[in-house]
C-alpha positions in Angstrom: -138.2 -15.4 -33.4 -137.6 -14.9 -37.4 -138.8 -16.0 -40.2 -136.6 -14.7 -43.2 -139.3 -14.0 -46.3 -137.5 -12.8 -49.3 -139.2 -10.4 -52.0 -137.7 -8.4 -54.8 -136.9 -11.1 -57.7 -137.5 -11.4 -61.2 -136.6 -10.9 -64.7 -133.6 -8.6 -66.1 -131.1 -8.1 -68.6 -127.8 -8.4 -68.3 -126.4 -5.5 -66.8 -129.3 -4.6 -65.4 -130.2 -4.7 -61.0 -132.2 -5.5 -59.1 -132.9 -5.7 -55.2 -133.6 -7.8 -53.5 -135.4 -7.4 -49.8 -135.7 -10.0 -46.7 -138.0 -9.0 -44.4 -139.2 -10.6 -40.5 -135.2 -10.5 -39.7 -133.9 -9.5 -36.1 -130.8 -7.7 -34.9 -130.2 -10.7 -32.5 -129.2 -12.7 -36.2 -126.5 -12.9 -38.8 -128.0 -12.6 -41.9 -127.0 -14.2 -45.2 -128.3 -14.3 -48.9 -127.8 -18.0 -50.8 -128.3 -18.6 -54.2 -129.1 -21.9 -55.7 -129.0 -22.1 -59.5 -131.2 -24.9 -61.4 -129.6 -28.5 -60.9 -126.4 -26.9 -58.7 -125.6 -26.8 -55.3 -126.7 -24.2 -52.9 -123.8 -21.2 -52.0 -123.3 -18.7 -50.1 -123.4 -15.0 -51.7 -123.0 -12.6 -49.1 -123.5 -12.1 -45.0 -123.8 -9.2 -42.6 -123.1 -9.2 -39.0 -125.7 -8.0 -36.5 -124.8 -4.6 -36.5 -124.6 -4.5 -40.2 -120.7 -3.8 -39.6 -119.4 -6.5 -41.0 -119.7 -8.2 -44.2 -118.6 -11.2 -46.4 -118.7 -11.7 -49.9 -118.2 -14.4 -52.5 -115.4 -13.6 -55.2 -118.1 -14.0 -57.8 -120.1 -10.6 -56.3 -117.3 -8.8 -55.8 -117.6 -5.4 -56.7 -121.2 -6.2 -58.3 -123.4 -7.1 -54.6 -123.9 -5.0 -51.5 -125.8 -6.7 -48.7 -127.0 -4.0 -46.0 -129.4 -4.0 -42.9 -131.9 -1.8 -41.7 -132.4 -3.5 -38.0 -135.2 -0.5 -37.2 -137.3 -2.4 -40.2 -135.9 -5.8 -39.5 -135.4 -5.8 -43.0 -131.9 -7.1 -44.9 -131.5 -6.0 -48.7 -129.2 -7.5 -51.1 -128.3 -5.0 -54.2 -127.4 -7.1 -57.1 -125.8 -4.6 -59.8 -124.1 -5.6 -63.7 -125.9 -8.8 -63.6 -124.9 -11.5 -65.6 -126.7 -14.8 -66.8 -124.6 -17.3 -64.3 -126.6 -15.0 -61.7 -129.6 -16.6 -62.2 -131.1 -18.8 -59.4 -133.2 -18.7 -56.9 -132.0 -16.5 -53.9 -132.1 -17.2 -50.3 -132.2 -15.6 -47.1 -131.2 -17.2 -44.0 -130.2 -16.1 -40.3 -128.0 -17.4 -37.9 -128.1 -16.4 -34.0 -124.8 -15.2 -33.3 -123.9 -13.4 -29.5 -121.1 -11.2 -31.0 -121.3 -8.7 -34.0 -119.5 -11.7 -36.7 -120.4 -12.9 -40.1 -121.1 -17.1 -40.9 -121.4 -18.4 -44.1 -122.5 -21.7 -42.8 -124.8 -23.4 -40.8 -127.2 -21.1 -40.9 -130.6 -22.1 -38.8 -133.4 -19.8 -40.1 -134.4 -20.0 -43.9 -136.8 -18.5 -46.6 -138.3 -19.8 -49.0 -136.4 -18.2 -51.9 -137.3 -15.6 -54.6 -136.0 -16.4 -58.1 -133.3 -14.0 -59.9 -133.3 -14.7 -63.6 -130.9 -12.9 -65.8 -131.3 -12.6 -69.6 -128.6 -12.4 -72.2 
């Protein structure tokens, strides 16, 4: 039904953006981005709803992140701006089939297999 695949990482400065796309989503899924730095745990980033009318994000992206949906392209985008070093990891997408227009920021059931975000100083 999906099969998140994530593209758009790489190397930047601090400060700098980048973003980041998931593609082979569906409008029947939440949709989340995770980030797992080197040697931590995995955490959740930010989520949409179905609709793309609802979002959550972590107090860490405030202000910084925008996740967005364009359900015509099945296609999710994360825009990742003033990014700093602890941003660095590798950056998940995952979906969740929900039956109402909510965000999760757990149990996801659909994953990718990550792109990697690294973040000079």
């Amino acid at each position: 039904q999906v099969q998140p695949v994530e593209s758009g990482g790489g190397v930047v400065q601090a400060g700098g953006s980048l973003r980041l796309s998931c593609g082979r989503t569906s409008s029947s899924y939440a949709m989340g981005w995770f980030r797992q730095p080197p040697g931590k745990e995995r955490e959740s980033v930010a989520t949409i709803s179905r609709s793309g009318g609802s979002t959550y994000y972590a107090e860490f992206v405030k202000g910084r992140f925008t996740i967005s949906r364009d359900n015509a392209k099945n296609t999710v985008y994360l825009q990742m701006n003033n990014l700093k070093p602890e941003d660095t990891a590798v950056y998940y997408c995952a979906a969740k089939r929900t039956f109402g227009d909510v965000v999760v920021t757990a149990n996801m059931d659909y994953w990718g297999k990550g792109t990697l975000v690294t973040v000079s100083s």
